[in-house]
C-alpha positions in Angstrom: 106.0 135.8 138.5 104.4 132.1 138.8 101.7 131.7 141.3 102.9 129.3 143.7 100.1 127.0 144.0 101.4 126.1 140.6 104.9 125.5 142.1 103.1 123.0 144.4 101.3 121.3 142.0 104.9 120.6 140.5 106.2 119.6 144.0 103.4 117.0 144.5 103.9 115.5 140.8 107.5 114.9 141.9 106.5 113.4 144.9 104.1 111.0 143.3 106.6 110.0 140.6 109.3 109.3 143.8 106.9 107.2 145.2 106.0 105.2 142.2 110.0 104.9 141.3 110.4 103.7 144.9 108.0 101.4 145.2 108.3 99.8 141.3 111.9 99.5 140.7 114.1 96.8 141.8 117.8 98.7 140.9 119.0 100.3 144.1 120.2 103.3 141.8 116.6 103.6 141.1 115.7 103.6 144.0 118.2 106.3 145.1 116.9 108.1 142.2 113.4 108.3 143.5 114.5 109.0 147.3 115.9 112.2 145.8 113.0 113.1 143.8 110.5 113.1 147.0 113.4 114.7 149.2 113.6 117.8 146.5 109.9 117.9 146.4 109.9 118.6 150.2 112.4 121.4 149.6 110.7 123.0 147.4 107.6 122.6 149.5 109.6 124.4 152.3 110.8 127.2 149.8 107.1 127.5 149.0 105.4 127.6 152.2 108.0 130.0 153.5 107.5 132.3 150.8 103.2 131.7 151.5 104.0 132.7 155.2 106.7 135.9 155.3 106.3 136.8 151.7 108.4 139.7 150.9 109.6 140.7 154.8 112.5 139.9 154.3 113.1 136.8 156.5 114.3 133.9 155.1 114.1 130.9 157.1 112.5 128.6 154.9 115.5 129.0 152.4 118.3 128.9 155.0 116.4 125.2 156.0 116.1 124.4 152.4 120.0 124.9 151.5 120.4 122.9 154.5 118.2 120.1 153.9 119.6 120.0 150.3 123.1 119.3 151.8 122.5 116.8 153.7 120.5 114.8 150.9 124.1 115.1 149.1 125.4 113.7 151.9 123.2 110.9 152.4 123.6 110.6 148.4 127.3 110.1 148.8 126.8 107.6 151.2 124.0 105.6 149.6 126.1 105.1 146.5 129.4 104.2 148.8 127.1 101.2 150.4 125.9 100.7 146.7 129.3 100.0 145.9 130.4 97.6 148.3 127.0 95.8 147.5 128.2 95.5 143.6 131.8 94.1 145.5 130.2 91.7 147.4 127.4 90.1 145.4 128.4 91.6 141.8 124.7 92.8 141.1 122.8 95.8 142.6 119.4 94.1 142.2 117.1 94.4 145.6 116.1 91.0 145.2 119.9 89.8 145.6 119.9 91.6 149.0 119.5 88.6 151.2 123.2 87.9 151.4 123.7 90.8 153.7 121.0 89.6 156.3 122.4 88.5 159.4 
């Protein structure tokens, strides 16, 4: 079985490389991209901790919040890449620099 601090060293490297996607790239797919990766390091962080806490009890909390957490990042997926298409309509790039146009 893998220890899990070595599952959370793999969690925090997939936080780190959300951050630096998010804060480097100028693509709102990109971006997107590297909302995810930090929101599935956080799962996995809850999977983990859970795990840390009841061990093998039986309980399963953490995984039940996890599923849930994971469909409602689909959900905000869906709905980042519906504004992300109206964007594209509207201006005919996806660039964040080109965002201006939407200000009110």
């Amino acid at each position: 079985m893998i220890e899990l601090n070595y599952i959370l060293i793999v969690s925090a490297i997939m936080m780190f490389a959300g951050i630096f996607g998010f804060l480097t790239r100028r693509r709102t797919l990109a971006i997107l991209l590297s909302i995810e990766l930090m929101l599935n390091s956080a799962d996995i962080n809850f999977a983990v901790f859970n795990r840390m806490l009841y061990g093998q009890s039986g309980n399963s909390e953490g995984f039940f919040f996890t599923l849930f957490s994971i469909a409602i990042t689909a959900a905000e997926s869906a709905i980042a890449i519906a504004i992300m298409v109206n964007i594209y309509r509207l201006i005919k790039d996806t660039s964040v620099d080109k965002l201006t146009k939407m200000k009110w």
